[in-house]
Wavefront OBJ file of the C-alpha trace (Angstrom):
o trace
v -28.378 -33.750 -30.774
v -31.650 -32.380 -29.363
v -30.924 -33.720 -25.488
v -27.647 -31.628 -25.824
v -29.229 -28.481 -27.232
v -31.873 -29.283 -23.955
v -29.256 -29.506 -21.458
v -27.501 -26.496 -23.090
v -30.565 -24.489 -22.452
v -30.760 -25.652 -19.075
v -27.327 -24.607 -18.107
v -27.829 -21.004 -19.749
v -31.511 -20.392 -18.580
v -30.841 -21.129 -15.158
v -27.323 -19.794 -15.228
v -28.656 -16.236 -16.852
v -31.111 -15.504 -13.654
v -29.004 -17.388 -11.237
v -25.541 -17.409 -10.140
v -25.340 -14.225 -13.170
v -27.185 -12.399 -11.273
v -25.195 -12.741 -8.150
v -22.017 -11.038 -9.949
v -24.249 -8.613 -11.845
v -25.222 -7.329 -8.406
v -22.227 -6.925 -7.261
v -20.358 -4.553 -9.903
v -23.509 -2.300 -11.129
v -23.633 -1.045 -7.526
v -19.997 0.526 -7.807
v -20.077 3.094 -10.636
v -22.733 5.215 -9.461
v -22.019 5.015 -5.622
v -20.870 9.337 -5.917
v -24.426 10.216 -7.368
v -26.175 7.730 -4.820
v -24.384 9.735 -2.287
v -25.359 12.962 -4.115
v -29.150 11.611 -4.134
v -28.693 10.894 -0.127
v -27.333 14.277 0.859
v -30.047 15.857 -1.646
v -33.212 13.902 -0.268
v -31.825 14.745 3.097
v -31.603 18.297 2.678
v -34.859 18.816 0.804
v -37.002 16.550 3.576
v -35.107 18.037 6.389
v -33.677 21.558 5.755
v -30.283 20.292 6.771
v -27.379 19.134 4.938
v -25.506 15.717 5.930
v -22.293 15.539 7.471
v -19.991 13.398 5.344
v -19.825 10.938 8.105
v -23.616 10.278 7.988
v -23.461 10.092 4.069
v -20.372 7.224 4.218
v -22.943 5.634 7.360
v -26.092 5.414 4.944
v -23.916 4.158 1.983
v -22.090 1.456 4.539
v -26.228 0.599 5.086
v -26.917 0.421 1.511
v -23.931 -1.613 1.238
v -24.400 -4.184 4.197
v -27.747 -4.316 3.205
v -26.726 -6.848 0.279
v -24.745 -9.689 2.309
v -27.836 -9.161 5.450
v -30.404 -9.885 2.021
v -28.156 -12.803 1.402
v -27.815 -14.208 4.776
v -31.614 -14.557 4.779
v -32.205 -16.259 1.417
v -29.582 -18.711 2.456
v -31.593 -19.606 5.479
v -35.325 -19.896 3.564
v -33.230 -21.829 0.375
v -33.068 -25.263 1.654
v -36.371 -25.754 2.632
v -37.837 -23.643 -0.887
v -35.271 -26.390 -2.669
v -37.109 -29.350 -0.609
v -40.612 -28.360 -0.448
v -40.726 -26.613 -4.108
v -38.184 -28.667 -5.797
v -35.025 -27.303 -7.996
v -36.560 -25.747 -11.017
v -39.796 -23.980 -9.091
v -37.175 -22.716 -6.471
v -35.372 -21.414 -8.716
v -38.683 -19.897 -10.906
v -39.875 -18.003 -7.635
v -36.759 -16.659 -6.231
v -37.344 -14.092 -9.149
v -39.998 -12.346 -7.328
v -37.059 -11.320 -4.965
v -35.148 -9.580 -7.509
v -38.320 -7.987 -9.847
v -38.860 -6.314 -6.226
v -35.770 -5.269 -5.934
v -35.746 -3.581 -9.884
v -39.137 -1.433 -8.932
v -37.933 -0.462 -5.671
v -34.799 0.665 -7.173
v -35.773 2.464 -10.375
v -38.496 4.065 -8.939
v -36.277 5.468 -5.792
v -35.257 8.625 -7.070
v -39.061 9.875 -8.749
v -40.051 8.891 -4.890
v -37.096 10.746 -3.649
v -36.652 7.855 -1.258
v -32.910 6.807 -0.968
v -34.820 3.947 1.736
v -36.160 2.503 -1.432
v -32.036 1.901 -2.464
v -31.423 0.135 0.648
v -34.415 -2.098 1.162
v -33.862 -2.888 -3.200
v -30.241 -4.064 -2.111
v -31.662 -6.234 0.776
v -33.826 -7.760 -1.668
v -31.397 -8.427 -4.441
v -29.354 -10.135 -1.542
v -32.251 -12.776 -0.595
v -32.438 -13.230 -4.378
v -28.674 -14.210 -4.546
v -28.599 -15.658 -0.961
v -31.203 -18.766 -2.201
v -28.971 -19.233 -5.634
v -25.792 -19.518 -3.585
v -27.331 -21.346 -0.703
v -30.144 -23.687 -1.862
v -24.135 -22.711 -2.734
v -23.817 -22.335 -1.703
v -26.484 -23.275 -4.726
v -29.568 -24.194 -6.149
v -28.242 -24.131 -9.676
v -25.664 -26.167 -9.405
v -27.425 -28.840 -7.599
v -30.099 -28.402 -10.406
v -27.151 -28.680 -12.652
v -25.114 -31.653 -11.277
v -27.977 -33.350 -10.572
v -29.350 -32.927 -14.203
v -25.871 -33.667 -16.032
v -24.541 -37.195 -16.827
v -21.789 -38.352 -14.230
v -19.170 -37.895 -16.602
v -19.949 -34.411 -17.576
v -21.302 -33.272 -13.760
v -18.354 -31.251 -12.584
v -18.102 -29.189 -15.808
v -22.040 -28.670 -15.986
v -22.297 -27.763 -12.222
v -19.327 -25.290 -12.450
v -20.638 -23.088 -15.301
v -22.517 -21.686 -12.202
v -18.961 -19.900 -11.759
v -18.551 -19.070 -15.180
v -21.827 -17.163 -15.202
v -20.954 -15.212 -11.564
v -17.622 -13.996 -13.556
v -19.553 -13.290 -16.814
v -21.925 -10.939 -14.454
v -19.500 -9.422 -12.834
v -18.121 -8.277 -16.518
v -21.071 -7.068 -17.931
v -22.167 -5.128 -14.568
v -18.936 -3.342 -15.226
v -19.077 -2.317 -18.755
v -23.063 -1.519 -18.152
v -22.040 0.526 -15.646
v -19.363 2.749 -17.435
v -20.576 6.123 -17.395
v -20.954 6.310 -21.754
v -23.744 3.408 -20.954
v -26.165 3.227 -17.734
v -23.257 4.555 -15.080
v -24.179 8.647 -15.582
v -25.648 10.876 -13.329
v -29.188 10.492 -14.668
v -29.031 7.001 -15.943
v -28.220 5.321 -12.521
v -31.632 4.046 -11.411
v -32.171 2.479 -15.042
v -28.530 0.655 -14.179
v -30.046 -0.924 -10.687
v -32.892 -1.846 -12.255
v -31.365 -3.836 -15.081
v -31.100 -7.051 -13.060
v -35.280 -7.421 -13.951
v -33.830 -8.376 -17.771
v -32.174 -11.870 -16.483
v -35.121 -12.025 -14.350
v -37.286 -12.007 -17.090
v -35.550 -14.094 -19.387
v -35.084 -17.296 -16.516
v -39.363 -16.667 -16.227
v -39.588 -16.914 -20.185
v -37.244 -19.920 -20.441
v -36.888 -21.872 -17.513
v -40.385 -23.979 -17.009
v -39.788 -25.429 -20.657
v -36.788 -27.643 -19.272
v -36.833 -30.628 -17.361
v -36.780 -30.757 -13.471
v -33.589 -32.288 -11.755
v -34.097 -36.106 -12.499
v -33.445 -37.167 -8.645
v -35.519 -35.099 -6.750
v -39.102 -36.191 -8.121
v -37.547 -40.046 -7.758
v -35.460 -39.545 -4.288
v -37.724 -36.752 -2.742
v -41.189 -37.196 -4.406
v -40.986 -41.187 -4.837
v -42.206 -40.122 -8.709
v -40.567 -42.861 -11.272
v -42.296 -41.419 -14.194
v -41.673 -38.285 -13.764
v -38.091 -39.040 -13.123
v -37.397 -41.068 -15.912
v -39.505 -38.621 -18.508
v -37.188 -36.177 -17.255
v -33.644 -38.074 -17.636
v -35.748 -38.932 -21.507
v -35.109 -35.239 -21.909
v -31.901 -34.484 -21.303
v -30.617 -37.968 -22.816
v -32.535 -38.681 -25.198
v -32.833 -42.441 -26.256
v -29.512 -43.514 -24.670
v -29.597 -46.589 -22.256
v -30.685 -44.888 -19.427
v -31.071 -48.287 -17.012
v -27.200 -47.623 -15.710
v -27.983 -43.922 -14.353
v -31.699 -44.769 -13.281
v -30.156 -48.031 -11.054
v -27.925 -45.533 -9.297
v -30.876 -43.058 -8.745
v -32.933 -46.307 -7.367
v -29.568 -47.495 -5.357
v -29.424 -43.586 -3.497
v -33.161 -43.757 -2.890
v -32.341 -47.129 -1.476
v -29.872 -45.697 0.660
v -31.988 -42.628 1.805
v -35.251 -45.135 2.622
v -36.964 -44.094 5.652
v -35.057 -40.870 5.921
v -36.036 -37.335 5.270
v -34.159 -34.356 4.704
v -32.009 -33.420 7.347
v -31.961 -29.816 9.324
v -28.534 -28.391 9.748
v -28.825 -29.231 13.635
v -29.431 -32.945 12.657
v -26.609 -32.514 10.180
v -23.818 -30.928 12.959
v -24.448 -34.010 14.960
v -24.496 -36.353 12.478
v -20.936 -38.565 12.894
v -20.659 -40.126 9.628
v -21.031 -36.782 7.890
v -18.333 -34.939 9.933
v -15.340 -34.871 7.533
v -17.801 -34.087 4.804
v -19.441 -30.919 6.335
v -16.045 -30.100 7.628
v -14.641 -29.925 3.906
v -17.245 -27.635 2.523
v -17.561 -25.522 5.637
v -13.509 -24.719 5.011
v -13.709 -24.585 1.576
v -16.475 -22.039 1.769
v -15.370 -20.151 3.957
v -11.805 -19.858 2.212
v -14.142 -18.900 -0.694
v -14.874 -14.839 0.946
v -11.356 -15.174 3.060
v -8.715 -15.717 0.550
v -8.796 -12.187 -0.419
v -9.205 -12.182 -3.725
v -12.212 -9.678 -4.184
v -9.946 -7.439 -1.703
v -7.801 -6.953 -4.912
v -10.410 -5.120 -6.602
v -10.222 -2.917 -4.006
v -6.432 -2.301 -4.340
v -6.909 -1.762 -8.480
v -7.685 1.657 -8.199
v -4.702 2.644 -6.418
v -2.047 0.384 -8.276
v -2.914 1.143 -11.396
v -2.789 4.943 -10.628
v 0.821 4.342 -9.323
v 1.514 2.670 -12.399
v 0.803 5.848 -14.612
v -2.566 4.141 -16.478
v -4.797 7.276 -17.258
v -7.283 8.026 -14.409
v -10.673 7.587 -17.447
v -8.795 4.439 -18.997
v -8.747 2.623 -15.327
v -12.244 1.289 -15.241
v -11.269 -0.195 -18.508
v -8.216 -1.581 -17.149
v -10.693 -3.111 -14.176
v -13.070 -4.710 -16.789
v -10.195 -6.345 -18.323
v -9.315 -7.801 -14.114
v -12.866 -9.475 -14.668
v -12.542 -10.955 -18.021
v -9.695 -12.252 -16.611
v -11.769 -14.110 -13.947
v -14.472 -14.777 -16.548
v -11.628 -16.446 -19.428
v -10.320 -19.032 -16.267
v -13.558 -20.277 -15.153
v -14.161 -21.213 -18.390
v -10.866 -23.443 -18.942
v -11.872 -24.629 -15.430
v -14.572 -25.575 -17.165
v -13.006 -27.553 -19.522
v -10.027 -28.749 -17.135
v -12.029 -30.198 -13.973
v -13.421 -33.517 -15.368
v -9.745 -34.263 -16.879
v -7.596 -32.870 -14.087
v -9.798 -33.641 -11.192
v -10.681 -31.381 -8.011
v -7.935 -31.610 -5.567
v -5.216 -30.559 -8.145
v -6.976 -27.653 -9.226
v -8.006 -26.690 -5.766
v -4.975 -27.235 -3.834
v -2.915 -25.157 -7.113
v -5.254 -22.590 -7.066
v -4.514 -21.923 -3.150
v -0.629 -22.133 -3.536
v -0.410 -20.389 -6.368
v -2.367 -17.318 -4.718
v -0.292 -17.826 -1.516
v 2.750 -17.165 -3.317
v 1.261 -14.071 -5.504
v 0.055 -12.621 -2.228
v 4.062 -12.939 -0.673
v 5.387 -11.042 -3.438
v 2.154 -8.440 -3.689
v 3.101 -7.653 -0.316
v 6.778 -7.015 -0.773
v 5.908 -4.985 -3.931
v 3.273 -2.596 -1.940
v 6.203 -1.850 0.605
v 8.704 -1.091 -2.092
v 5.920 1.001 -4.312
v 7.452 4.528 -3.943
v 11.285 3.671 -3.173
v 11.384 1.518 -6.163
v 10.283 2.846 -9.874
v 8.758 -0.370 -11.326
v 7.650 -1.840 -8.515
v 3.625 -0.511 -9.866
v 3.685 -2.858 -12.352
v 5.023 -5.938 -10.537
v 1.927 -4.891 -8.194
v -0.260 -4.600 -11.347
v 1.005 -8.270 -12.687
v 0.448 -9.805 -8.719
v -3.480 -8.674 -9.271
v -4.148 -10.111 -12.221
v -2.202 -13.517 -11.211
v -3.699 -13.321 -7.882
v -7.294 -13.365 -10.105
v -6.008 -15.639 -12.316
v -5.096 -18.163 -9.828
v -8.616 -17.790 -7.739
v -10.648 -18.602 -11.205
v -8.701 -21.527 -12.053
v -9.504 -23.767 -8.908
v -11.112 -22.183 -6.139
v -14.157 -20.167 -7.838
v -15.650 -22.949 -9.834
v -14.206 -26.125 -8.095
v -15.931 -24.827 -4.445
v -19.605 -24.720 -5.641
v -19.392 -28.240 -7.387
v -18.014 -29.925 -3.927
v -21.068 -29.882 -1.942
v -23.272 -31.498 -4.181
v -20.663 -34.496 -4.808
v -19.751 -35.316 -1.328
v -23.542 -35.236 -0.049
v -26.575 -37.491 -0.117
v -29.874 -35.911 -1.113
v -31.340 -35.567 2.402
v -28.327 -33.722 3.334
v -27.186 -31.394 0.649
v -30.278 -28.911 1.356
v -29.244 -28.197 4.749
v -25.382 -28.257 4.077
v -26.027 -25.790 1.516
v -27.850 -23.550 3.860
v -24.662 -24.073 6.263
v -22.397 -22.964 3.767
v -24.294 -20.507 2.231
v -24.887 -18.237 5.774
v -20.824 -19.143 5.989
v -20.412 -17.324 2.835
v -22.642 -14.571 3.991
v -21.388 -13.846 7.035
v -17.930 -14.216 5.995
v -18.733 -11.414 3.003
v -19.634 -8.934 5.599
v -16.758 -9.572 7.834
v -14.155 -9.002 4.893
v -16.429 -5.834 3.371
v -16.744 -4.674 7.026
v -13.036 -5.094 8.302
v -11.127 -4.730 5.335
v -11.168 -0.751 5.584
v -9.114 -1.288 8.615
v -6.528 -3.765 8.120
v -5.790 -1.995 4.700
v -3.781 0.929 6.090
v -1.112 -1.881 7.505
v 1.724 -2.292 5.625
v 1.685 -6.304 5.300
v -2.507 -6.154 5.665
v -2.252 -9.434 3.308
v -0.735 -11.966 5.785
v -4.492 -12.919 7.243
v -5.560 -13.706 3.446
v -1.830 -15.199 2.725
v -2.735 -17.435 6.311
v -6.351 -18.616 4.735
v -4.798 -19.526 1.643
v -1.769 -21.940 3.239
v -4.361 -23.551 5.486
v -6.742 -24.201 2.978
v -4.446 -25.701 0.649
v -2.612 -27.785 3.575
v -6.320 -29.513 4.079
v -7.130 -29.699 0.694
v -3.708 -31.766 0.156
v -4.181 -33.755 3.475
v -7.726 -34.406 3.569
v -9.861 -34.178 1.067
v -10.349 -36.831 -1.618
v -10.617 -36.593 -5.384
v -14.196 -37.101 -6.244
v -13.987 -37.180 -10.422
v -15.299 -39.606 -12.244
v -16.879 -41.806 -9.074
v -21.133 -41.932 -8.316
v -22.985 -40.105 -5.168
v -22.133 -43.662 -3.697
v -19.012 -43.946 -4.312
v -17.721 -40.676 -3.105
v -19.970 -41.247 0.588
v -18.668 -44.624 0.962
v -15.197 -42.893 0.729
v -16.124 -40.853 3.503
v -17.483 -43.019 5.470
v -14.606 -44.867 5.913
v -12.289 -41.560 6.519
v -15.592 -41.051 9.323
v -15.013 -44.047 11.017
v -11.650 -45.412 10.261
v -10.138 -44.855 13.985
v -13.349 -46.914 15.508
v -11.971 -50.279 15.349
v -8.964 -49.267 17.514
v -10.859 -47.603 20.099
v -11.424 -50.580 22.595
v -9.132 -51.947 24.854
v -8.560 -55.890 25.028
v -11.215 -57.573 26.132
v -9.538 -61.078 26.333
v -10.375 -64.555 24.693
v -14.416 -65.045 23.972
v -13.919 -68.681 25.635
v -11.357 -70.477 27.986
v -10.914 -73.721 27.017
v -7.997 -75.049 29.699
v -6.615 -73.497 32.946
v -2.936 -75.520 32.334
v -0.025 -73.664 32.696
l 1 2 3 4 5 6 7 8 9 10 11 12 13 14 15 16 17 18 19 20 21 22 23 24 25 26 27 28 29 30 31 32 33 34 35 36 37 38 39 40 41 42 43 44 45 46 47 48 49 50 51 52 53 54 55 56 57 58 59 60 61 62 63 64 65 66 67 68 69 70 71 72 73 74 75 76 77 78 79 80 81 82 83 84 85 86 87 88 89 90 91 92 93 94 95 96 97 98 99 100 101 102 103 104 105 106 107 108 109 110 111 112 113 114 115 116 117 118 119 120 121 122 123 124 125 126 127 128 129 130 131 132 133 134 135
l 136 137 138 139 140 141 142 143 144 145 146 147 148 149 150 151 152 153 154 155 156 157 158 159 160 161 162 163 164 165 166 167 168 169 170 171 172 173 174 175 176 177 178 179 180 181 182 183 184 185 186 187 188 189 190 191 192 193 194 195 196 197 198 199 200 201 202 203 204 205 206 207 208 209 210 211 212 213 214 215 216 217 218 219 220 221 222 223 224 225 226 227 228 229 230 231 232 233 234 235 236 237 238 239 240 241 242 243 244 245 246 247 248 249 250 251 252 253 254 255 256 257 258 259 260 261 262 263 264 265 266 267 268 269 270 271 272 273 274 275 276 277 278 279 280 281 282 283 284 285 286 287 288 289 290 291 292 293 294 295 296 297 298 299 300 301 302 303 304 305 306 307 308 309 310 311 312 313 314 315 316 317 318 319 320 321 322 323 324 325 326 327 328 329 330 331 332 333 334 335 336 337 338 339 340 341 342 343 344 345 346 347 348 349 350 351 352 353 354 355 356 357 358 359 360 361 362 363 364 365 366 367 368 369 370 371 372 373 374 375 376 377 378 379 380 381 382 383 384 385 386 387 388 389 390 391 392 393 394 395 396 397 398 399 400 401 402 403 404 405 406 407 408 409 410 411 412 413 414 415 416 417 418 419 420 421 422 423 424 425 426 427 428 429 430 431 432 433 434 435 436 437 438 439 440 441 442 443 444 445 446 447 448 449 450 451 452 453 454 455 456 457 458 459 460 461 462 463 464 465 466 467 468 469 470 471 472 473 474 475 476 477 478 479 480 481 482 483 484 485 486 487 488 489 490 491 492
């Protein structure tokens, strides 16, 4: 049908220059990080007479690097009110100006000898992600879930993880050194993130705008219900538009909420306490720390030194191939099962990883049990926890609180990314340096099990209703007697 070619469209258009961007990002800046160094030490010498040190070099490369999550940390603050003011689509439409930046700072850097240009490209390229993942943890997905019908919302709103793995992938293959990762190709390979740019500009303001925010935020019917025309076509659309009406309803006299408002907010507690954990388990569970251990494994296991980035692209196609049965398992299985598997399952892989690491030179095979605990430690993470965290927020929220909740979450995510990148380095030298991730992982999953309620299948009303009664349900106990209302005889 046409409306499911439309929504189709949507999904890929805004996936391509959103959350696709935010793995892209990631991987292309790995490959060419020796001859970024080489270009440091080079400019240096040539401005200054004097060679760096090779502590100053791995100082200016820990600046390029930070300068990514600082870039994200800032377009998760200016993403909620861009979502509110500009709506979902034109949000997402101008956040490319971030990125386009970012491509002519960085593929110009090395004609204008200016390795500066590298590090204020990467702060850039972080505002560009922060607002996708914040406007989170997520623009797109609220465009998403907010566009899909309810029984298709959960698998529509996580292809936003499918398309962060599918980045990640194709950063790493562009970046092998037979394609954009060579010594003289490197600027074209940090500049590549202007393609996805450019196709989101070309494709993008053809497609509908999220059918609740010109109804809820604008008070727009027409343009509401031409837009839900769109993506459904001539389907009885009175059941879906009544539940839009019933949440404007429900919002009346409101407007959006700041994340102060939101922290003090009682009936919203145990929902901003949910996403605030589950966010933050997102960046503490360790699971990009295992890309960091691939290297070394893999080494141990006797894989060929030029066939290991090879070995590492398959690690991500890994990731990529489970958020996509994700995908297809979320609206069947439900949230809370694939969240609170996802979590034990990684707990467990992280016990044995641990155990193998100790063992790795007493005991021969012990490699490749390490090799096996990666990709099942991956494996696990894309199953539940990558694609079931970004779809949360926009389910257990009202529209005058998701914007801010987002921009919570997405700073969380942020600032939690620099803490693991920053401390990582030196827990890693300890022998058992995965108990903190092994800790996140139990917790999470304990809260998931104990607290958190399954959301599939049930409206924006539904679901807060649910909450509010979790919110409130020790209130009515929380007086002491107060005696009979009327005394009718004094006889004993």
């Amino acid at each position: 049908k046409l409306q499911s070619k439309i929504l189709i469209l949507t999904i890929c258009a805004a996936g391509i220059g959103g959350t696709f961007q935010y793995g892209y990002n990631i991987s292309i800046i790995n490959a060419p990080t020796s001859y970024i160094q080489m270009f440091m030490n080079e400019t240096w010498l040539e401005c200054t007479g004097i060679p760096l040190e090779g502590n100053m070099i791995l100082l200016l490369w820990s600046f390029t690097v930070s300068a990514y999550p600082l870039g994200g940390l800032t377009g998760a603050v200016v993403a909620g009110p861009m979502a509110i003011m500009l709506g979902r689509k034109m949000s997402l439409l101008l956040n490319n100006v971030f990125v386009i930046t970012a491509a002519i700072l960085s593929g110009f850097s090395q004609m204008a000898k200016s390795f500066e240009m590298i590090m204020l490209s990467r702060f850039f390229t972080g505002v560009n992600a922060g607002h996708y993942l914040s406007a989170l943890p997520r623009c797109q997905p609220m465009y998403l879930a907010e566009s899909a019908p309810k029984k298709l919302r959960g698998a529509v709103a996580l292809t936003s993880a499918s398309f962060t793995a599918l980045g990640l992938v194709l950063g790493q293959v562009v970046g092998l050194r037979e394609l954009l990762g060579g010594e003289e190709s490197w600027p074209f390979l940090l500049a590549s993130n202007m393609v996805p740019a450019l196709i989101q500009l070309t494709a993008l303001p053809w497609l509908p705008e999220s059918p609740r925010y010109p109804l809820i935020d604008c008070g727009d019917e027409e343009s509401c219900i031409s837009a839900l025309q769109q993506l459904r076509g001539n389907s009885d659309l009175s059941a879906e538009l009544e539940e839009i009406l019933a949440e404007k309803a429900a919002a009346k006299g409101q407007r959006a909420k700041n994340p102060w408002e939101l922290l003090q907010n009682p009936s919203l507690r145990r929902q901003l306490l949910s996403i605030v954990v589950l966010s933050s388990a997102m960046q503490l569970c360790g699971n990009d720390s295992m890309y960091f251990y691939a290297a070394y494994v893999f080494k141990e296991a006797d894989i060929p030194q030029e066939a290991i980035p090879y070995v590492v692209i398959g690690m991500g196609s890994c990731e990529m191939i489970t958020s996509v049965t994700c995908n297809m398992l979320i609206d069947h299985a439900g949230r809370r099962p694939l969240l609170l598997g996802g979590y034990l399952c990684m707990a467990g892989w992280a016990i044995i990883f641990m155990v193998a690491l100790s063992q790795q030179t007493q005991i021969s095979w012990m490699p490749y049990l390490s090799m096996a605990c990666i990709f099942a430690y991956i494996l696990s993470f894309g199953i539940g926890p990558a694609g079931v965290t970004g779809v949360l927020p926009t389910e257990v929220l009202d529209q005058m609180s998701r914007p801010a909740a987002y921009m919570i979450c997405g700073s969380l995510l942020w600032f939690n990314l620099f803490l693991v990148r920053t401390a990582f380095p030196f827990i890693v030298v300890a022998q058992f340096c995965y108990i903190p991730f092994l800790m996140v992982c139990i917790c999470t999953a304990l809260y998931v099990g104990f607290f958190l309620p399954e959301t599939k299948g049930k409206s924006f009303l539904e679901i807060s209703e649910e909450f509010k009664k979790r919110n409130f349900r020790a209130q009515p106990r929380a007086g002491f007697y107060k005696g009979p209302e009327e005394i009718k005889s004094t006889t004993l």
